[in-house]
C-alpha positions as CSV (number, residue, x, y, z in Angstrom):
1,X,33.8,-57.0,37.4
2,X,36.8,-54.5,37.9
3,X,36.5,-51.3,38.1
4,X,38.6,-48.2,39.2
5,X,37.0,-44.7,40.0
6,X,38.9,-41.5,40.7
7,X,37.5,-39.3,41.6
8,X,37.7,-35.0,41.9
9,X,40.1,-35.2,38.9
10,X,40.6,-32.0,36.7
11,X,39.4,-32.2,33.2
12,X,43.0,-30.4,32.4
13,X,44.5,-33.6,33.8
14,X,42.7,-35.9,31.4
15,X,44.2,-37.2,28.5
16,X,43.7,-34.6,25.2
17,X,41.4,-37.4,23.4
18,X,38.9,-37.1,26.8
19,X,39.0,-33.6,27.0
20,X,38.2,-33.6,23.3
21,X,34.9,-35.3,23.9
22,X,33.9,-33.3,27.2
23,X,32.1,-29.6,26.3
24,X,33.2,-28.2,30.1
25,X,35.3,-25.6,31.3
26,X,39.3,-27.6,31.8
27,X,39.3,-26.2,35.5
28,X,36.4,-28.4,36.4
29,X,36.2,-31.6,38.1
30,X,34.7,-34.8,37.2
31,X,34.7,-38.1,38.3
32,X,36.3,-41.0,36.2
33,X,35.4,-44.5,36.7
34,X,37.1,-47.5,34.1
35,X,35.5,-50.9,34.4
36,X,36.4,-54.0,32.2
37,X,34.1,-54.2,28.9
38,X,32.4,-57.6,28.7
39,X,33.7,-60.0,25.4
40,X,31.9,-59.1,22.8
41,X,30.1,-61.8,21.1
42,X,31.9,-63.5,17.9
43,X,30.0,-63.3,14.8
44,X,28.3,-67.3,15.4
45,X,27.3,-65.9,19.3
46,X,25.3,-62.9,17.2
47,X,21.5,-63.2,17.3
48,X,19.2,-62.5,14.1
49,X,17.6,-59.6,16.2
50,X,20.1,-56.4,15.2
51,X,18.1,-54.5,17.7
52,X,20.0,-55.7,20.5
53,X,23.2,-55.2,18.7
54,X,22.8,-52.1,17.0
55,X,23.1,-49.0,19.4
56,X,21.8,-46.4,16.2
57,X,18.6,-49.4,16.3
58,X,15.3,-47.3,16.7
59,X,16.8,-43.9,17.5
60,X,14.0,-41.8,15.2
61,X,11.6,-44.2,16.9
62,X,9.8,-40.9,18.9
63,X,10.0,-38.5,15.8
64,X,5.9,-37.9,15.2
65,X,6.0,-36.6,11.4
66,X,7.6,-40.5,10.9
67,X,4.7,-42.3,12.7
68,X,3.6,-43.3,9.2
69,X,6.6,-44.5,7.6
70,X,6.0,-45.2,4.2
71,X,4.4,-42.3,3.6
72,X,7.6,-40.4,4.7
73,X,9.7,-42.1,2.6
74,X,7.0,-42.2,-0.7
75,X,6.6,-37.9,0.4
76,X,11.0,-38.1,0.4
77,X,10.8,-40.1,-3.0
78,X,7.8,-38.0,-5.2
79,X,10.3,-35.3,-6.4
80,X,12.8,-37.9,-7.6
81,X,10.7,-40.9,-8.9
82,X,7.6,-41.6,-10.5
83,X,4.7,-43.8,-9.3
84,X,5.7,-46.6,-11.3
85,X,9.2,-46.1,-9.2
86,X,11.2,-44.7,-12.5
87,X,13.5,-41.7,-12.0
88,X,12.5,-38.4,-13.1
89,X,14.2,-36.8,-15.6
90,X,16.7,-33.9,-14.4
């Protein structure tokens, strides 16, 4: 793998679209280190299990009041369905 790192550069140096995306002061100093991304997979190379490919896969996974998650989502549904799973009326 390639990779370049620079290092003690000013954030005021950086290009706007970096800067953008970094919540510190533009007279501070970071380092910035640009490595070559591995191929991504074509869509036949994908497996079945989206967890792997998904970055958003699992991130409410520590949330405590969704440990039981059917309940959440029939508690989410009650005001807007019935049990029988009809809408409520307005």
């Amino acid at each position: 793998m390639n990779a370049v790192v620079i290092e003690h550069v000013k954030v005021a140096e950086l290009p706007e679209a970096w800067r953008n995306k970094l919540a510190i002061p533009a007279d501070a100093r970071v380092t910035v280190r640009i490595e070559d991304e591995a191929a991504q997979p074509t869509p036949t190379e994908q497996t079945s299990d989206q967890s792997s490919i998904d970055p958003a896969f699992g991130i409410w996974r520590d949330r405590e009041d969704m440990a039981d998650v059917e309940g959440y989502v029939r508690k989410l549904r009650a005001s807007r369905y019935n049990r029988d799973g009809s809408r409520k009326d307005g």
